[in-house]
Wavefront OBJ file of the C-alpha trace (Angstrom):
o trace
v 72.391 -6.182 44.837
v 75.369 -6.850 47.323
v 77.556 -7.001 44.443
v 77.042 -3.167 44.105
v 75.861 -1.920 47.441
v 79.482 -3.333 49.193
v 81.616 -1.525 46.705
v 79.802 2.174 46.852
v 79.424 1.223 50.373
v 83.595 0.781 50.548
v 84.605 3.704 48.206
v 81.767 6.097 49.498
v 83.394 5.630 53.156
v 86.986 5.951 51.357
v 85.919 9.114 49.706
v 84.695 10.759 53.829
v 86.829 9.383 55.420
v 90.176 12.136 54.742
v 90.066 14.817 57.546
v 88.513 17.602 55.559
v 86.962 21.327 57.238
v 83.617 19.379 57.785
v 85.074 16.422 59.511
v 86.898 18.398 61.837
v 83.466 20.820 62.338
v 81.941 17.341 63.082
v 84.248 16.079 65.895
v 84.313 19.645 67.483
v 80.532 19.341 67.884
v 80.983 16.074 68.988
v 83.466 16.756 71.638
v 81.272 19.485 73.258
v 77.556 17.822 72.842
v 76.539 20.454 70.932
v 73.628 19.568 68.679
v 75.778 16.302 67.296
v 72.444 14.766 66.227
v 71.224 17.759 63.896
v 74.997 17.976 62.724
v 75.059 14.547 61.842
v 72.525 14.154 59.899
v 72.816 17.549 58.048
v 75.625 16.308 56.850
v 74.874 12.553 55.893
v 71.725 14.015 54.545
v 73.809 16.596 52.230
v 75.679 13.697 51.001
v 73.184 11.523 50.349
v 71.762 14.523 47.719
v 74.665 14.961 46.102
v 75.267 11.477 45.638
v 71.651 11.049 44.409
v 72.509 13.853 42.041
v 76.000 12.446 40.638
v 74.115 8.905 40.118
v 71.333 10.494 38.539
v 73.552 11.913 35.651
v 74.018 15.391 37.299
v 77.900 15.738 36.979
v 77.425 16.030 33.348
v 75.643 18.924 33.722
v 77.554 20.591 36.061
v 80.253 20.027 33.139
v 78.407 22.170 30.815
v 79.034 25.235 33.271
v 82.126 26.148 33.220
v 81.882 29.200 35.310
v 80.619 27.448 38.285
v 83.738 25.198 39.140
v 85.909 28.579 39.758
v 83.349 30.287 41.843
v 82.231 27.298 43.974
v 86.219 27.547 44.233
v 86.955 31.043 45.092
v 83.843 30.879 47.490
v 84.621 27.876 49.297
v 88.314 29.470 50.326
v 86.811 32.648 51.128
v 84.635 31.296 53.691
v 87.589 28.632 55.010
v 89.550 31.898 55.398
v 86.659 33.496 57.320
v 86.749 29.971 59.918
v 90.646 30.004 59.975
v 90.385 33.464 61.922
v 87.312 32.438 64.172
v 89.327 28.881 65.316
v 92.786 30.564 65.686
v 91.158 33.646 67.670
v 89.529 30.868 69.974
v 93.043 28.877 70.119
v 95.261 32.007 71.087
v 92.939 34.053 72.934
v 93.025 34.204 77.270
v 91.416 32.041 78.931
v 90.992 31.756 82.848
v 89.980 29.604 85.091
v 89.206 25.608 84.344
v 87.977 25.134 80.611
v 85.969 21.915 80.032
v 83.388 21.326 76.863
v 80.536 22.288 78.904
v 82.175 25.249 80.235
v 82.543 26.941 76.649
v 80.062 29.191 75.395
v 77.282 27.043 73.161
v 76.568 27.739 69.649
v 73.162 28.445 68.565
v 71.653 25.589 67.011
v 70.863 27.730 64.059
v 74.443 28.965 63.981
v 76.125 25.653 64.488
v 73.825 24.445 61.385
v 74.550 26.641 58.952
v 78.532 26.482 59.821
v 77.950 22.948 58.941
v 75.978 23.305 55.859
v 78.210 26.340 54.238
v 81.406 23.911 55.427
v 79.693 21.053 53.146
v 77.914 22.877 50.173
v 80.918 25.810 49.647
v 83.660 22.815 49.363
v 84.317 22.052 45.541
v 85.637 18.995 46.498
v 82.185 17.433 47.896
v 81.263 18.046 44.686
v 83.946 16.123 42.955
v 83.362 13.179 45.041
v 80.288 12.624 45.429
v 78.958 13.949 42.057
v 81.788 13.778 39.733
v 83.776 10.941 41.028
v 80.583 8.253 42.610
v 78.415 9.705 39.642
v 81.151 8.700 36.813
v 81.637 4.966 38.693
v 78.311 4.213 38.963
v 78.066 4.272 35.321
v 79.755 0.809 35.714
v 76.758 -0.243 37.521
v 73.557 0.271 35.109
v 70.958 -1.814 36.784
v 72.202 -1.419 40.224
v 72.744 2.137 40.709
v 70.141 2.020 43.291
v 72.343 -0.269 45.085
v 75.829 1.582 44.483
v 74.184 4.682 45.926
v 72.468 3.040 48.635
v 76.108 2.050 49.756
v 77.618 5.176 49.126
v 74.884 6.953 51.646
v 74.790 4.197 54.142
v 78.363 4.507 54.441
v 78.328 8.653 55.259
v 75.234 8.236 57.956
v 77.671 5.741 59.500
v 81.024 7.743 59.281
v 79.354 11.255 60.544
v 77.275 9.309 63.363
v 80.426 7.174 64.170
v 82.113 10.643 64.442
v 79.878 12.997 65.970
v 79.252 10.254 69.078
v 82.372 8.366 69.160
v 84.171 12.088 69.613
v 82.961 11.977 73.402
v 85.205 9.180 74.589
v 88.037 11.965 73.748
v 86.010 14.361 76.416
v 88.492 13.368 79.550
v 91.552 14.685 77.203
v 89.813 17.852 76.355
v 89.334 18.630 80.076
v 92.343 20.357 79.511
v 92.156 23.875 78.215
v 95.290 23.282 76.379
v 93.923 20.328 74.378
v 91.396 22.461 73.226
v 94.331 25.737 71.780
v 95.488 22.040 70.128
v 92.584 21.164 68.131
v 91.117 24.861 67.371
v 94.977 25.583 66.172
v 95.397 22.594 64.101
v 91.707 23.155 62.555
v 92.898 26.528 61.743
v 95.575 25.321 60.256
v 94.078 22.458 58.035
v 91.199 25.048 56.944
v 94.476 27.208 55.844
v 96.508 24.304 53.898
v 92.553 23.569 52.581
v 92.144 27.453 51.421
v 95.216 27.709 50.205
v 94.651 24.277 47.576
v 91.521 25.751 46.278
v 92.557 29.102 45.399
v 95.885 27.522 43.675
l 1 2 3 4 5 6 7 8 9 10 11 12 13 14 15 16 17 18 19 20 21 22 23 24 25 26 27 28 29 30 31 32 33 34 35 36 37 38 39 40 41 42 43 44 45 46 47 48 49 50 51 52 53 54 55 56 57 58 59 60 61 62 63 64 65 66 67 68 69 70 71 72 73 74 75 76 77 78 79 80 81 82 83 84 85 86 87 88 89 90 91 92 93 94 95 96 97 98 99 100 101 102 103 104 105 106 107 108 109 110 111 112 113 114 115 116 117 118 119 120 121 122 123 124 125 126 127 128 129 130 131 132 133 134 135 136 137 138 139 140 141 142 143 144 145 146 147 148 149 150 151 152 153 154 155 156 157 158 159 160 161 162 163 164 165 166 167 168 169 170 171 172 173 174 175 176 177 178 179 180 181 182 183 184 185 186 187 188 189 190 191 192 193 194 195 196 197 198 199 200
């Protein structure tokens, strides 16, 4: 079973690891303590259903509709588009006074979640790696899919939770309001580059 649980363990935590829109949603929340857990596992939990799906035989199908590659596409940039505004407004706009990650207005749970989710499930590219890509190599697995997908999951429930916690021993550099113009400008900016691929 270790012969196929190490390898989908290895290239599932290859496949997360690239700073993507949801990784960079991920250490926000993690940097300001807002609702890291639910975060988290939203989006381990995501993964582990689309990798389910891709070992299951599901990338096939999504094969057989055409259509749906362009408009997960097209959606996907419209809504990074939508983000880019919201993190460069929040990197540019005036603030006064000492800013610290507790001193920033909190995000509804409910709103923080679905950023998350649409950030995951609007992404083509989640679907080409987990699906597509994991569902296509564990072909070379028959008998121990179980395993190769049990690796793959593991490994996202230990990236996201390694990122949404381990993001708070960068709290004493975002005491500084400027580090925080930093990271909402270069999210905006990577959502952009991001947009800009999947319209292309």
């Amino acid at each position: 079973m270790t012969t196929a649980f190490i390898p989908g363990f290895l290239l599932g935590l290859s496949l997360i690891v690239a700073i993507g829109a949801q990784n960079a949603f991920v250490l926000r929340q993690g940097l300001r303590k807002e609702h890291v857990f639910v975060i988290c596992l939203a989006c381990a939990l995501s993964d582990a259903i689309l990798i389910a799906a891709g070992v299951a035989g599901f990338g096939m199908a999504v094969g057989l509709l055409p259509w749906l590659e362009p408009a997960m596409r097209y959606g996907g940039a419209l809504f990074l588009f939508v983000y880019v505004v919201r993190s460069l407004h929040s990197a540019f706009r005036t603030q006064h006074g000492h800013l610290s990650p507790s001193s920033r207005q909190a995000n509804s749970p409910y709103a923080a979640l679905a950023t998350c989710l649409a950030l995951t499930w609007l992404n083509p590219h989640v679907y080409l790696d987990t699906v597509v890509l994991l569902g296509s190599i564990s072909s070379q697995y028959e008998g121990r899919k179980l395993a190769f997908a049990a690796g793959a999951i593991c490994a996202s429930f230990c990236f996201f939770f390694a990122l949404g916690y381990g993001a708070r021993l960068l709290r004493p550099v975002f005491a500084n309001a400027a580090a925080w113009r930093v990271l909402d400008a270069c999210v905006g900016i990577l959502m952009i580059v991001i947009g800009v691929q999947l319209v292309r």
